[in-house]
Every structure is written in C-alpha cells, then in structure tokens.
N, C-alpha and C positions, 0 to 999 in steps of 0.2 A: 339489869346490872344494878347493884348496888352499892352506895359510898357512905363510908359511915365512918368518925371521925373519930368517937369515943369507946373504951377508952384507947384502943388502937387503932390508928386509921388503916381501911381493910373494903377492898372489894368482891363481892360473891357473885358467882354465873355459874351459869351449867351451859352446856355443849354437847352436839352430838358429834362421837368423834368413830367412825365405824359401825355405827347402828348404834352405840353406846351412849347414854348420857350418861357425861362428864359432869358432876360437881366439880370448879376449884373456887378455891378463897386464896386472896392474896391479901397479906398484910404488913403492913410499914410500919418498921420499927426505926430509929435513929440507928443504926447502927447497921441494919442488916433488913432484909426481906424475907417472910416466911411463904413461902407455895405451896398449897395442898391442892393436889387433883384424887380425885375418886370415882368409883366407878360402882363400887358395893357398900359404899357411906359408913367406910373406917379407913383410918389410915393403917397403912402397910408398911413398905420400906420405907424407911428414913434416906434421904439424900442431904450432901453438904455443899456448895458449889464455895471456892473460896478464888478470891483474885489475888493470882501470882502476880508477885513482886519481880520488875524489870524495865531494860529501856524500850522496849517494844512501842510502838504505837497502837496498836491493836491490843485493849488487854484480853489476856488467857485466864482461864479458870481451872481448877483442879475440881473434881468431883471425886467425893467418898462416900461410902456406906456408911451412917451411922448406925442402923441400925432396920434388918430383915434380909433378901435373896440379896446376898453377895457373888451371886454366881450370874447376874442379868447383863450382861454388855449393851441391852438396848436400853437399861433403864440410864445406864452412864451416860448413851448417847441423845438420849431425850431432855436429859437435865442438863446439857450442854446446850440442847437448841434453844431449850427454855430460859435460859441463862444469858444467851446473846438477845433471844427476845426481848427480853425484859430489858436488858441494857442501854437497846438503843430507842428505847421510848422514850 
C-alpha cells in the first residue's frame, strides 16, 4: 500500500478479488473521495455515490451513473457497499 500526500493525498493497492487483480487508488479530496477499481487498467463506468440529506441516523447514499453500463444493478450495489465501507473507517 501506498500513501502519498502530494499533490492529492491518495492511496494505491491491488487485490485479488476472484482470481482477478484488482487495481484501486483512492483519493482525498476536501470535499469529496474519488475510488477507482480496475481490473483491465482503464476506467470504465463512472459511479456517483452522494449522501442524502435527513434526520436519519444512519446516513443513506444515492448512487448514479455518470457515465458507461447503465443497465448493471450490481455495479449500484457494489458502490453502495463500497460507500458504507469507506464511511465507517
């Protein structure tokens, strides 16, 4: 794993996730988190995960396509887990 501070701070790993290595990089921006995972070392669909406004205690996220397969119901469900992941770190 990698931690690098400049000029975005941003960590890189790879993973094998089903026989597959996983590239992702994750990077911290003030305002937001960008996650790339890969598999064939290009990004593909775009994902948006945004936190819903409410009194909830538990926050919820909305995920949208920005941009590739808009037809994948497991990619919305992935970036949902990946989303609580990150959250409660």
């Amino acid at each position: 794993m990698e931690d690098a501070t400049f000029p975005v701070r941003h960590r890189k790993f790879s993973l094998e996730s089903k026989g597959n290595k996983t590239e992702i990089v994750i990077c911290s921006y003030e305002d937001h988190i960008l996650v790339i995972a890969t598999q064939f070392g290009a990004m593909g669909t775009l994902l948006q995960a945004r936190k819903e406004e409410g009194m909830s205690v538990e926050p919820t996220f909305s995920v949208s396509v920005i941009f590739g397969k808009r037809d994948e119901p497991m990619l919305i469900a992935t970036a949902r887990r990946l989303i609580d992941h990150i959250r409660r770190r």
